[in-house]
N, C-alpha and C positions, 0 to 999 in steps of 0.2 A: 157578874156574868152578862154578855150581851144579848139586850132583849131579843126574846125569840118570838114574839110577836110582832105587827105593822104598829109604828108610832109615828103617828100625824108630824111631829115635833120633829122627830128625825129625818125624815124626809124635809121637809121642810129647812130645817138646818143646810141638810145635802144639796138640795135646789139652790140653795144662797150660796154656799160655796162652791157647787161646780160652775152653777149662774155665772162670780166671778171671774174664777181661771178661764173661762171660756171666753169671755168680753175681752179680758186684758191680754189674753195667749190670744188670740184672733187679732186686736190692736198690733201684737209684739210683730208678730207674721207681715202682716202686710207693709209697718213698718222697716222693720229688716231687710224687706225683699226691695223697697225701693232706695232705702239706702245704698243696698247690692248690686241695683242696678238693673234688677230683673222686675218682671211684672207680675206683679201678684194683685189680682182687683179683690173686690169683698165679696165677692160671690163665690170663689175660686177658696179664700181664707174662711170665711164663715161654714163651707163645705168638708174643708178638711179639720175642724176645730171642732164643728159640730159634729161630726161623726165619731170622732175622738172621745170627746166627754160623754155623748148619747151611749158608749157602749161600757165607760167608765160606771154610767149611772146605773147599766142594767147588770152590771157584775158584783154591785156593793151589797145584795141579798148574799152571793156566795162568799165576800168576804166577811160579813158578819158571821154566816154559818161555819165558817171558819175559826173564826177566832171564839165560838164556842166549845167548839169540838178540840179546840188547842190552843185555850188560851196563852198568852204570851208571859203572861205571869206563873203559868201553874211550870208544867218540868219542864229541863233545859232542854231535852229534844223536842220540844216544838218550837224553838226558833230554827231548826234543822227543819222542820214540816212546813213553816211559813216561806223559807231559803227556796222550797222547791214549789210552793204554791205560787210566790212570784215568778217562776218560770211559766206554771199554768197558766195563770194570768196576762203574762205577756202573751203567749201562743193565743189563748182565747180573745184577747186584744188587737190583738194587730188582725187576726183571720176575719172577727167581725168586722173593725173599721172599715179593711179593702173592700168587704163585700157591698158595705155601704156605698162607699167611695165609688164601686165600680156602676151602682145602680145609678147617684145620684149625678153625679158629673157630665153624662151627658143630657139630663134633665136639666143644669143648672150651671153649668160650666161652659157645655156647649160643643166637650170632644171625651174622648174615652180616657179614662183613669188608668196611667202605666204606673206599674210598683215600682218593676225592677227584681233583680235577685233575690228572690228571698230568704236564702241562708244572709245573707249578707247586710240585708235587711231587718231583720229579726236580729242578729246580734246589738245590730244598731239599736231598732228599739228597746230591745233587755236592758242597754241601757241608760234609758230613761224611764222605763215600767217601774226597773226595783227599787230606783224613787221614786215614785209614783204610788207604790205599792205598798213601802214604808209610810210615806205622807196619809195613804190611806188610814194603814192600822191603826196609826198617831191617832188620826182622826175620830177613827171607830172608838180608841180606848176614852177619849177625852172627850165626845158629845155622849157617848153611857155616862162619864162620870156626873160630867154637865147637868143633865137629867134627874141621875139620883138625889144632887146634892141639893134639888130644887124641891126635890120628892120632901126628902128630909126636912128640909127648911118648916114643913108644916107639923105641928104638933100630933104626936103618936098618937095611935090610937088605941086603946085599954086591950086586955085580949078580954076575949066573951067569958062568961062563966064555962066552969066545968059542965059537961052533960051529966044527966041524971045514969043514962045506959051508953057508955060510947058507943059506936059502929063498930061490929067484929066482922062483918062483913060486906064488901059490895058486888053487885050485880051489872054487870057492863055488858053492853052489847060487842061483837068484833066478827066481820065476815058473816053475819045474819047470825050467829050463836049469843046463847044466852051463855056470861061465864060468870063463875063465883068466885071472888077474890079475897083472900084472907085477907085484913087489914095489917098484919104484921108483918106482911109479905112486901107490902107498900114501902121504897127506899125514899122516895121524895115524891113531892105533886108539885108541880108547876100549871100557873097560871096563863089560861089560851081563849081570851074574850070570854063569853059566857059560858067556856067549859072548862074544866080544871081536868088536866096530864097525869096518870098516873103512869110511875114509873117503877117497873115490875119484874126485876131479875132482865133486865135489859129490854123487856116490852115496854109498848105504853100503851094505854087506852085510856078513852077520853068518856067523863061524866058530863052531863049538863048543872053545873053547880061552880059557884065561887069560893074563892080560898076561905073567904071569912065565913059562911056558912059551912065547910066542911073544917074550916078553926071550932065551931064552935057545934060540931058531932065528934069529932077526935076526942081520943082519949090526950090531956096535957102534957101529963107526964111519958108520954110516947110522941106525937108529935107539936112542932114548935114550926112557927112560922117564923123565917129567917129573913124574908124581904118581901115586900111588896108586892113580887111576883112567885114566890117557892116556900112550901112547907118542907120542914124534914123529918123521917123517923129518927130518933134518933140511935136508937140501935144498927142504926143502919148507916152511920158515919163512921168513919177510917180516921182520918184525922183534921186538925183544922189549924189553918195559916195563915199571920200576916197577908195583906195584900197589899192596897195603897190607899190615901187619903182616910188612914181608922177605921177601911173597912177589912175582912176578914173573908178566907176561902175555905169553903167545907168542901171535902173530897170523899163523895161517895164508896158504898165500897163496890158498886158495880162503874168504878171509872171516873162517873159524870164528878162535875167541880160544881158545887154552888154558889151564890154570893151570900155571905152575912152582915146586912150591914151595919150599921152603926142603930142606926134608929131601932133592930129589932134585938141585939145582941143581949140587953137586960133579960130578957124571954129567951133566949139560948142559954145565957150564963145561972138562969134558975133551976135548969134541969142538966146542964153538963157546964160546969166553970171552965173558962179558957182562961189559960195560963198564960201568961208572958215569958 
């Protein structure tokens, strides 16, 4: 699953790769143009390049959230759902860029920024977006893996002992109300900086507590930590699937998909054996 939290790492990674495309697609530009015979200065290429990837870099929140909500490995209609997300994406793409483009150009160009047609224009960019927007996904699936496999690299960590009384219930705040939450009711918890997500017949409400302290109030043999960032009940799993690189997908039964990966699967496979 693609983290649903901010990670320093990823960002970071993203800065280094748009960083790139933007230096060398800026070089490409101004290059080209004088090959061609036209004039294209760096200030002119730097404006149209940098508006481009600035709005690339403020869209990669909603493609993450995307490929949570439909990952590319879980059913076949969501490469049906991504088919049309890259049309989104081009629309929200190219609408931000121009508006950029129209603010900055005469700040930094020195005359007003004409499109052109824009049916006509938008076909055009579609494409180059839905490459763009594949390169993207690639991207998203292969810096999560990146990450995990660094996660893993470090020696597991024991699970806690069993409680003496597990938690039969918790008490959550939501909209100023005090609610009481059967703990069997709980399909999964995911991990959100110092508060742990419960996920609740399609609600979620938020505890101030970490997975490994609410690992080690759980009852075991009801819930299991399956990664680094997600507990699951396990009565409360549909089924579970290959994924990719040894890792494994659990499919809630309210929907959501979680990751299992490798490093916690000994701790899944003790309470529910996955079969090959």
């Amino acid at each position: 699953m693609i983290p649903r939290k901010p990670d320093w790492r990823l960002v970071a990674l993203w800065a280094a790769a748009l960083g790139l495309s933007f230096v060398t697609r800026t070089w490409t530009l101004v290059t080209d143009a004088r090959q061609a015979g036209f004039i294209t200065g760096w200030p002119e290429a730097l404006t149209l390049e940098g508006s481009s990837h600035a709005v690339i870099f403020a869209l990669l929140p909603a493609i993450y959230w995307a490929h949570r909500r439909w990952p590319l490995m879980g059913h076949a209609r969501n490469l049906a759902v991504h088919a049309l997300g890259s049309v989104v994406f081009c629309v929200a793409h190219v609408v931000a860029m121009v508006a950029l483009r129209m603010v900055l150009y005469p700040l930094v160009v020195g005359r007003a920024y004409t499109y052109g047609a824009l049916l006509d224009r938008l076909l055009y960019e579609y494409g180059k977006d839905v490459v763009t927007y594949a390169i993207l996904s690639a991207s998203t699936i292969a810096f999560a893996q990146f990450l995990v496999r660094r996660e893993e690299a470090k020696p597991p960590e024991p699970p806690p002992p069993p409680p003496a009384q597990p938690l039969e219930r918790f008490a959550v705040r939501k909209r100023g109300k005090e609610i009481l939450l059967a703990v069997g009711d709980i399909a999964w918890i995911e991990a959100a900086g110092n508060y742990a997500v419960l996920h609740v017949g399609g609600q979620t409400y938020e505890v101030r507590s970490s997975l490994t302290k609410l690992e080690a109030e759980l009852d075991p043999r009801r819930f299991v930590r399956v990664h680094k960032s997600y507990m699951v009940n396990i009565a409360h799993v549909r089924e579970v699937e290959p994924w990719m690189s040894g890792d494994w997908r659990i499919r809630m039964d309210d929907g959501a998909e979680v990751s299992l990966s490798r490093r916690y699967r000994d701790r899944f496979e003790a309470v529910a054996p996955v079969k090959a």
